[in-house]
C-alpha positions in Angstrom: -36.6 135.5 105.0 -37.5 138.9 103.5 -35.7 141.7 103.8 -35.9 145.4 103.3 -32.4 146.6 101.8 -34.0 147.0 98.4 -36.4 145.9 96.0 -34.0 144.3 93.9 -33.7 141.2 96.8 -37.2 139.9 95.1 -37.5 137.0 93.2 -39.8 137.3 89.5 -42.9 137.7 90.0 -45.2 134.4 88.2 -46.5 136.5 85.4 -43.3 137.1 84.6 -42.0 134.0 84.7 -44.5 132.2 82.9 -44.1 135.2 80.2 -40.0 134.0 80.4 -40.9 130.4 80.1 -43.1 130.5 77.1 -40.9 132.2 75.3 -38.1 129.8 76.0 -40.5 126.9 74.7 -41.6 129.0 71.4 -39.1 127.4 69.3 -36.3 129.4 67.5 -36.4 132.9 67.0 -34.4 135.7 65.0 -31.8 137.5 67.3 -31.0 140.3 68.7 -34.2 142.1 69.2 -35.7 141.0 65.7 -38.0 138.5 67.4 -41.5 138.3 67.8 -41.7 138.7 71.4 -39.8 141.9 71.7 -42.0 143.1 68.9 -45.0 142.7 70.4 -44.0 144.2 74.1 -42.8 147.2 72.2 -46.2 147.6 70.7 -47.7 147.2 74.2 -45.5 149.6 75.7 -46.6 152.3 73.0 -50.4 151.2 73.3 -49.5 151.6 77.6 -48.1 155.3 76.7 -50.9 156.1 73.9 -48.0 157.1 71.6 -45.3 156.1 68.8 -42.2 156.3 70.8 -38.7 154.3 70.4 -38.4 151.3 72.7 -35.1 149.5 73.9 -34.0 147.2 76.1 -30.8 147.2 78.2 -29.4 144.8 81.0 -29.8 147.5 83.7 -30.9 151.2 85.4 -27.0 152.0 85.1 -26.9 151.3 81.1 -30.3 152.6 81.1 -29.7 156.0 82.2 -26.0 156.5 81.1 -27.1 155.3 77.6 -29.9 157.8 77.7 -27.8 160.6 78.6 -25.3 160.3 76.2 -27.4 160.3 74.2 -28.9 163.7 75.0 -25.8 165.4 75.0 -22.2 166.3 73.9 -19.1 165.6 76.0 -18.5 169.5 76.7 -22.6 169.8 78.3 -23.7 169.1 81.8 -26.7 167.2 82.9 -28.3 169.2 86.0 -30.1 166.6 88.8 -30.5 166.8 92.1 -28.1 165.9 94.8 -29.2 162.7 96.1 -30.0 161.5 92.1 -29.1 158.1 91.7 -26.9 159.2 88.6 -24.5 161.2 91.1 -24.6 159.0 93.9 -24.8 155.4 92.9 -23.8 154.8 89.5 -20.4 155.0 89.7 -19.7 158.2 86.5 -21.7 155.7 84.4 -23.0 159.0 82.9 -20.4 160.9 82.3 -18.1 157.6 80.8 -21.1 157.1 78.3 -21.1 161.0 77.2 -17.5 161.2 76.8 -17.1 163.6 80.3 -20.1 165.2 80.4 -20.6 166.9 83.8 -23.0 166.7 86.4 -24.1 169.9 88.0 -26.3 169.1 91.3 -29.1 171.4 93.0 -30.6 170.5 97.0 -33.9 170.3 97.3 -36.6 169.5 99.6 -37.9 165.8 99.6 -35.0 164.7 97.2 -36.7 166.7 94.1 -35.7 169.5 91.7 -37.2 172.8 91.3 -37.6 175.0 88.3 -35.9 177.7 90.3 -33.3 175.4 91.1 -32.7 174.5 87.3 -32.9 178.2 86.3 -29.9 179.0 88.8 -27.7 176.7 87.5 -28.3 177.7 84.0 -28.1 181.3 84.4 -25.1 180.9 87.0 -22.6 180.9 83.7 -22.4 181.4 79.8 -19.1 181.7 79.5 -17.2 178.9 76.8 -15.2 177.7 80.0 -18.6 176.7 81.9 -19.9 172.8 80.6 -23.3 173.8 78.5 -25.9 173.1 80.5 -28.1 170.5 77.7 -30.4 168.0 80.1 -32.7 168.0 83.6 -32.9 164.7 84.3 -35.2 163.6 87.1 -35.5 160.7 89.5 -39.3 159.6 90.0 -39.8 158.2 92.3 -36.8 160.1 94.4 -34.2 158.4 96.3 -36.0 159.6 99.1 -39.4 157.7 98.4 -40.9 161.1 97.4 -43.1 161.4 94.0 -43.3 164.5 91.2 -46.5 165.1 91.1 -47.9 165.9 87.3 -47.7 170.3 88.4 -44.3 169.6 89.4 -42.7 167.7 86.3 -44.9 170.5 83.7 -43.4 173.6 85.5 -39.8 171.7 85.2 -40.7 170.9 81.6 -41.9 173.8 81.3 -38.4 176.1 82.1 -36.0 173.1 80.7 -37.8 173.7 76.9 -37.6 177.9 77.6 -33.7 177.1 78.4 -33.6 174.4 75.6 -32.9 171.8 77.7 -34.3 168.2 77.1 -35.8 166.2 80.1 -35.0 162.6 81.4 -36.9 160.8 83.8 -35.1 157.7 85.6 -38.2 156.2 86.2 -35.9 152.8 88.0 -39.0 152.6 90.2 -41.6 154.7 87.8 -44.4 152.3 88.3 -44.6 152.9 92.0 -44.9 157.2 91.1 -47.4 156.0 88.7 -49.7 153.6 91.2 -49.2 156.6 93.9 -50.4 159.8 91.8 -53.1 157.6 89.9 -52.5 159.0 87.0 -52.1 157.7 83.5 -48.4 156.7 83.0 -48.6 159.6 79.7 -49.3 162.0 82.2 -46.2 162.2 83.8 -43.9 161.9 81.1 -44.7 162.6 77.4 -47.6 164.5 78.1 -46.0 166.7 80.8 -43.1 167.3 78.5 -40.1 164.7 79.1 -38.4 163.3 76.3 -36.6 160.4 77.5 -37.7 157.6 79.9 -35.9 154.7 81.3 -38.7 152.6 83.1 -37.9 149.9 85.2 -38.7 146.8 85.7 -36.5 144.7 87.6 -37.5 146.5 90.9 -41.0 145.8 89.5 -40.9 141.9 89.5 -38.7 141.3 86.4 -35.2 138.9 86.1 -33.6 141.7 84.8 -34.0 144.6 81.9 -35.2 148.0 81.5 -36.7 149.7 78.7 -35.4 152.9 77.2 -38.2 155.3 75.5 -37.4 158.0 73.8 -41.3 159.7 73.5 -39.2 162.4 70.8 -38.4 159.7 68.1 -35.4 161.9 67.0 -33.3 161.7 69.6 -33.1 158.2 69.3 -31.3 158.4 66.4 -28.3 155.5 65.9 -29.0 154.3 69.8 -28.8 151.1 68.7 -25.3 151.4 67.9 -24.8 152.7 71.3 -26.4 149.8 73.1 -23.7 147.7 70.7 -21.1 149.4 71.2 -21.9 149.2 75.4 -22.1 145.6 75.6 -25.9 146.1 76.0 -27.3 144.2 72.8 -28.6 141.0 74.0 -28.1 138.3 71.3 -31.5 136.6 73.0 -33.3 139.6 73.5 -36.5 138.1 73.9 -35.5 136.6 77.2 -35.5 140.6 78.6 -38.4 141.5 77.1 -40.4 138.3 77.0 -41.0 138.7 80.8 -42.2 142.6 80.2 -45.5 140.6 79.1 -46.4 139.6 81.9 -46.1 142.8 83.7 -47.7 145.0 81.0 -50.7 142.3 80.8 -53.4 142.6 82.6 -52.0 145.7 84.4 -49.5 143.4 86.5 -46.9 146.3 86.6 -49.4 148.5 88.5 -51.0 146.0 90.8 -47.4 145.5 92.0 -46.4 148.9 92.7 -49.4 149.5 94.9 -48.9 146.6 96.7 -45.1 147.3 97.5 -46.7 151.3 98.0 -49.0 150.2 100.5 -46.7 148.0 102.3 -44.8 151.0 102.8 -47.4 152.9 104.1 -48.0 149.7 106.6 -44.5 150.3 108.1 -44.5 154.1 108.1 -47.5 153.7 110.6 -46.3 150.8 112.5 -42.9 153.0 112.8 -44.9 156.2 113.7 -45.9 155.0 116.8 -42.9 153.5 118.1 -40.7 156.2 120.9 -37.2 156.9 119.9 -38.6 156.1 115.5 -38.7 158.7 113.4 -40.0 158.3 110.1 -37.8 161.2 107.7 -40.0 161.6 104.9 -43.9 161.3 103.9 -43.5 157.8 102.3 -45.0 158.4 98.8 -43.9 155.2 96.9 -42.0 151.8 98.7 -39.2 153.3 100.4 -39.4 154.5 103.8 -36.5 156.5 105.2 -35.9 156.3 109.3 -33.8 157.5 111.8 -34.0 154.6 114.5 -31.4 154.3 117.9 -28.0 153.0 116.6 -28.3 150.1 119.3 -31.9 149.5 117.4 -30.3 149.6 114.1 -27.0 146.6 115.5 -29.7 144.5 117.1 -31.6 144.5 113.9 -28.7 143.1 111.7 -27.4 140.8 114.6 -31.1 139.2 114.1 -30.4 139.2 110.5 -32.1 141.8 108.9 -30.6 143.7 105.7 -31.4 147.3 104.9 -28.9 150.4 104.0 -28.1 153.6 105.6 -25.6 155.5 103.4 -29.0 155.7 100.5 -30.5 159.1 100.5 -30.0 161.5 103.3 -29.1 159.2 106.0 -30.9 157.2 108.4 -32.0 153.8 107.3 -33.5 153.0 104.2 -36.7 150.1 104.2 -37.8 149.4 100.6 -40.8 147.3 100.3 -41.4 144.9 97.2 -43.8 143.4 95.0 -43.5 140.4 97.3 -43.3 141.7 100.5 -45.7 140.2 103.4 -47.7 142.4 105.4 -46.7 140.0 108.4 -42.9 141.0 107.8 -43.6 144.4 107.9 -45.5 143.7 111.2 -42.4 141.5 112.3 -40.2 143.8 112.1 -41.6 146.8 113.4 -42.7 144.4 116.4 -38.9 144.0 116.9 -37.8 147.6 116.7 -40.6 148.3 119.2 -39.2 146.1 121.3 -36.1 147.0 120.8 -36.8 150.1 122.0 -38.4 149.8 124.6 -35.8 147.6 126.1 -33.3 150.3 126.3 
């Protein structure tokens, strides 16, 4: 059975797998990320971005971004997100243990994204030495709301974070869906438009497990290594995380799953449109679709055995859509909530 609690529920997808076993039946190779394979995908990650950029690869989004951020930063700065940013809400002060207490200062805003007039308040709001300096904007893309930054967006946040000296990080957990919505070349919404730092996902993409960590401003990647040591983060058999980004980056498998977990989100929004008593929160823009459905919908929809989360984003229930996801269990389970609703 599929189920729409997360993308994360999804197996590998077979290019990915078949990426993992041919590197297990290569024969030996050096450790610790000296191996051919991870070589090789960190040349096709910089040919993917058409640049020279630092690549690394962690265990998961958590060490991805926390790593990132420290970093970017100094125990005494802040790191200003948005309030629903995965880094404040889910990650359990991974960032600030990794930067030594580094705060996080949070701004609203509409569809789960920043502003550069939200950034600009909270760095002019102080400048005092009793006031955490602000140092990053980091940015979640797509949002925890299944909202994108379009390219305008992330320049004219660039654009005030490099007038305040700021540098900018994009948690990119589910960038490849952002990427297969705008349509746009994956440099376009990150070097190009002026972030620094990128942690692009890939287990939410079809992956085992692992996300890469690149720094597009080479210097700021200075002695990360040690940081990924020091974190429990260095895998000894590296090329067993990124092995499997081969199969993703060839061939443009990466994308092709995005827009297919995008469009079954659009399938539900629809479906769920249409339904009395449904209402669909936000315009879905990547594979999350945020609802507000009848509590007695909601119980009847576990009781049949269906997993999805409500305390994600700004409330209502969360329905994330995979790589893998069937149109016909979209279709099943919008039948049921119709149903459901109409019953009452």
């Amino acid at each position: 059975m599929q189920h729409f609690a997360s993308d994360n529920y999804a197996g590998i997808c077979p290019e990915a797998l078949a990426a993992l076993i041919e590197a297990n039946n290569s024969g030996h190779e050096p450790a610790y990320g000296d191996d051919s394979w991870t070589q090789g995908v960190c040349d096709r990650i910089r040919d993917l971005f058409q640049t020279d950029c630092e690549v690394f690869f962690v265990f998961n989004g958590t060490a991805a971004n926390s790593l990132a951020l420290a970093s970017l930063c100094q125990s005494y700065h802040s790191l200003i997100c948005h309030e629903l940013a995965h880094i404040e809400t889910d990650e359990c002060g991974g960032p600030e243990f990794f930067s030594g207490g580094s705060k996080l200062l949070t701004a609203p805003g509409i569809d789960g994204k920043l502003t550069p007039d939200a950034i600009e308040t909270i760095v002019t709001r102080r400048a005092d030495i009793h006031y955490p300096k602000p140092k990053v904007v980091t940015l979640t893309q797509s949002t925890e709301v299944g909202t994108v930054y379009s390219v305008e967006e992330i320049r004219a946040i660039a654009a005030i974070a490099k007038r305040r000296h700021l540098k900018v990080h994009m948690d990119g957990a589910r960038f490849a869906n952002a990427v297969a919505s705008l349509n746009v070349h994956p440099s376009e919404i990150t070097w190009r438009a002026g972030v620094d730092v990128l942690c692009f996902g890939g287990t939410k993409n079809g992956l085992p497990v692992g996300e890469a960590v690149i720094f597009f401003d080479k210097t700021l990647a200075v002695d990360f290594a040690y940081r990924l040591k020091q974190a429990g983060q260095l895998a000894s058999k590296m090329r067993f995380i990124s092995a499997p980004w081969l199969g993703l980056l060839n061939n443009d498998v990466w994308l092709r799953n995005a827009k297919h977990a995008n469009a079954m989100a659009q399938l539900m929004a629809e479906r769920l449109a249409g339904i009395d008593g449904v209402k669909v929160m936000f315009k879905p823009q990547a594979n999350a679709v945020f609802a507000e459905l009848p509590p007695h919908v909601a119980q009847a929809l576990r009781a049949k055995g269906w997993k999805f989360y409500q305390f994600i984003g700004s409330g209502g229930c969360r329905l994330m859509c995979a790589w893998d996801t069937l149109a016909e269990t979209v279709e099943q389970f919008t039948d049921e909530i119709r149903a459901l609703c109409a019953a009452r």
